[in-house]
C-alpha positions as YAML, in Angstrom:
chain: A
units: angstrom
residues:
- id: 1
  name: UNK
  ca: [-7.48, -15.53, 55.25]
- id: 2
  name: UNK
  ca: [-9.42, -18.25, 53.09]
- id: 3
  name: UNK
  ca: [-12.00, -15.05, 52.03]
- id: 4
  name: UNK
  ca: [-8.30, -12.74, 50.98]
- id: 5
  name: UNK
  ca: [-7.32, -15.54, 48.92]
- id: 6
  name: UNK
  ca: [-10.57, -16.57, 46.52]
- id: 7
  name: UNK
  ca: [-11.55, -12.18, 46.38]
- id: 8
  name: UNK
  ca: [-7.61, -12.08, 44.76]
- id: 9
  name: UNK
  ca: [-8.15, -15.51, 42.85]
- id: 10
  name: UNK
  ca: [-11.66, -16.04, 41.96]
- id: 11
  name: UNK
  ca: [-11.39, -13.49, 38.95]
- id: 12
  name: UNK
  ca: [-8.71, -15.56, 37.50]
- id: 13
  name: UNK
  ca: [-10.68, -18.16, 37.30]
- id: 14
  name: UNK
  ca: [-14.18, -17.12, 36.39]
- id: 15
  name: UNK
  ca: [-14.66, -17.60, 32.45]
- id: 16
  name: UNK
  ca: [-11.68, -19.32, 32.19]
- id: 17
  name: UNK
  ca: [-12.19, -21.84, 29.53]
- id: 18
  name: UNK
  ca: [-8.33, -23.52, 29.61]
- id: 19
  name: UNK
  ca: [-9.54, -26.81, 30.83]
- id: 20
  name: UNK
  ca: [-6.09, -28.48, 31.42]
- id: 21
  name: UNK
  ca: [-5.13, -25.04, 33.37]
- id: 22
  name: UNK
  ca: [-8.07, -25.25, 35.32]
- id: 23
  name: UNK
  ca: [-7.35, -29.00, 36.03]
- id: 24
  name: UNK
  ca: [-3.86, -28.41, 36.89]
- id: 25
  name: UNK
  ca: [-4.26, -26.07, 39.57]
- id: 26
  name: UNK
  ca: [-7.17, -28.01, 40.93]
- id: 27
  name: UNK
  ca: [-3.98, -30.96, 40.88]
- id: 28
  name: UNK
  ca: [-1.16, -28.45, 42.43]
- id: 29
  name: UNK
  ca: [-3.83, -27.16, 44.93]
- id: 30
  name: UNK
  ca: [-4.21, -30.51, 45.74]
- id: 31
  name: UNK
  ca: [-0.55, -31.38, 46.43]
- id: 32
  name: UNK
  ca: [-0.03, -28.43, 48.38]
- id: 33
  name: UNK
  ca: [-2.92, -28.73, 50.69]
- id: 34
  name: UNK
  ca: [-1.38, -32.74, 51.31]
- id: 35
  name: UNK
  ca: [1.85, -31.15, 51.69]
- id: 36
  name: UNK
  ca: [1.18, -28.87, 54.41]
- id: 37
  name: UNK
  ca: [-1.29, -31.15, 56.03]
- id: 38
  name: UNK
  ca: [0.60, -34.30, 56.30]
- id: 39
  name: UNK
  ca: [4.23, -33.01, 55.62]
- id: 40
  name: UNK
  ca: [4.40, -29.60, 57.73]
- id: 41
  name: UNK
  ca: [1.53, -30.53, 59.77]
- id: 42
  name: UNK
  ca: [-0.04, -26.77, 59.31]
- id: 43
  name: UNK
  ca: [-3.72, -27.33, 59.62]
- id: 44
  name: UNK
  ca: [-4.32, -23.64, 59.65]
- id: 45
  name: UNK
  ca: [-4.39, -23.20, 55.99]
- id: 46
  name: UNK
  ca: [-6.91, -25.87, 55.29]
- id: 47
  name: UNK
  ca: [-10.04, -23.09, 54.70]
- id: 48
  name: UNK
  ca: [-7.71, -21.49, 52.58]
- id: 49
  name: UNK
  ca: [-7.00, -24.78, 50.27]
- id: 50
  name: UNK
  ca: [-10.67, -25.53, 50.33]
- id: 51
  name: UNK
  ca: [-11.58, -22.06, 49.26]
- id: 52
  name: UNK
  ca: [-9.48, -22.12, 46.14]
- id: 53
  name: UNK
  ca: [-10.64, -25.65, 45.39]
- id: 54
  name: UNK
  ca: [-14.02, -24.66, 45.95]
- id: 55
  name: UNK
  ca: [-13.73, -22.51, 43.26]
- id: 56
  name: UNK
  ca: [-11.81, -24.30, 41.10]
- id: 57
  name: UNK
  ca: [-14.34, -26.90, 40.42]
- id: 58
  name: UNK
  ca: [-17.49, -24.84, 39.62]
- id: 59
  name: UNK
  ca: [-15.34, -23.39, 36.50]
- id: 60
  name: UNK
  ca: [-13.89, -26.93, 36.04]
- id: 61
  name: UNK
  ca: [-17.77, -27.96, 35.59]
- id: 62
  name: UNK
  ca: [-18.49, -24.95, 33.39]
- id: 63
  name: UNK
  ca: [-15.39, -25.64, 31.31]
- id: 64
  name: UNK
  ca: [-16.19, -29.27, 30.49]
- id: 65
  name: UNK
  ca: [-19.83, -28.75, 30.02]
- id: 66
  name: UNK
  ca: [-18.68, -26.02, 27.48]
- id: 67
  name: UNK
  ca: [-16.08, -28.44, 25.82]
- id: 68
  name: UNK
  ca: [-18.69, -30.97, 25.50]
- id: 69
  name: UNK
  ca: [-21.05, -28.81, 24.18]
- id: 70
  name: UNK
  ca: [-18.62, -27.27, 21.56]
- id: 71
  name: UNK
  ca: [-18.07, -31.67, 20.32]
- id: 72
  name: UNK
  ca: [-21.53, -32.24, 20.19]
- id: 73
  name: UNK
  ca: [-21.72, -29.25, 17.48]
- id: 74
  name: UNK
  ca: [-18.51, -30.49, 15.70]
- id: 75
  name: UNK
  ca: [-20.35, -33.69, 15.73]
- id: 76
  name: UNK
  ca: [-23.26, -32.39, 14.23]
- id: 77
  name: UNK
  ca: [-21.64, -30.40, 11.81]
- id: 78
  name: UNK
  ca: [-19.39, -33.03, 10.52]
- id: 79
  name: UNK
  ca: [-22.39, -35.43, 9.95]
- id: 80
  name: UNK
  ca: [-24.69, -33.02, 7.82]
- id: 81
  name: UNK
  ca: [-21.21, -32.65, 5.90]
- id: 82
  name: UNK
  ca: [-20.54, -35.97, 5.26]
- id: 83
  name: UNK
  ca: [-24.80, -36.27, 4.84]
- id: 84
  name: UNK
  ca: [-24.32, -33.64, 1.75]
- id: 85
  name: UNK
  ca: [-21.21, -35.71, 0.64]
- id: 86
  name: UNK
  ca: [-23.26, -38.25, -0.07]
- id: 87
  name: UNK
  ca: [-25.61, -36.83, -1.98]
- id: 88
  name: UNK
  ca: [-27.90, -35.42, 0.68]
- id: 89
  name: UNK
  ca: [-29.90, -38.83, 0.88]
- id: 90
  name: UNK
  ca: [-28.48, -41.25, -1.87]
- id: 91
  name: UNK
  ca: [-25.74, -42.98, -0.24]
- id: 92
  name: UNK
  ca: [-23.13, -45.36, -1.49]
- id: 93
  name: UNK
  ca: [-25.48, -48.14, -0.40]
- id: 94
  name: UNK
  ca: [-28.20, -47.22, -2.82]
- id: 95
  name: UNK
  ca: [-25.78, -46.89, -5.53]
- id: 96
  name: UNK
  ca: [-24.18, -50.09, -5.09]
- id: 97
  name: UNK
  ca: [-27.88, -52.17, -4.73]
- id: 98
  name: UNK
  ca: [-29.49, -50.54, -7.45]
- id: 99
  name: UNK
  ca: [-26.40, -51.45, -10.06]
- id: 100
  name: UNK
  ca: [-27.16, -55.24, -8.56]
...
């Protein structure tokens, strides 16, 4: 059953870049699994909870790595902006000490 399940659910999630999508049904996954372990007490479906969750978090990885990635270039980017704002090398600072 756990092998039906991530062959109809894995290509849903593979290259999917929504991060808080991703996360969520990592969460609701979670809760479910809880719910029919403790709650229902069906044990039967835990390969099937640990196959989705087992794929959830490789593209949870990917995701974040990507995000992170992506705010390292914004970072980047807005620095050698605000670097040519300033003159490309003569910052306020040497203004304001060579006026003194």
């Amino acid at each position: 059953a756990a092998a039906i399940g991530s062959a109809h659910f894995s290509p849903f999630v593979s290259g999917n870049k929504d991060i808080g999508g991703l996360l969520s049904l990592f969460r609701m996954t979670l809760i479910f699994r809880a719910q029919m372990i403790h709650v229902r007490q069906l044990h039967i479906l835990e390969p099937y909870y640990h196959s989705i969750l087992s794929i959830l978090w490789p593209a949870i990885h990917t995701a974040l790595e990507d995000h992170v990635r992506s705010l390292r270039v914004c970072g980047s980017l807005a620095a050698d902006r605000i670097h040519a704002l300033n003159g490309g090398g003569n910052s306020s600072r040497n203004t304001n000490t060579a006026r003194a």
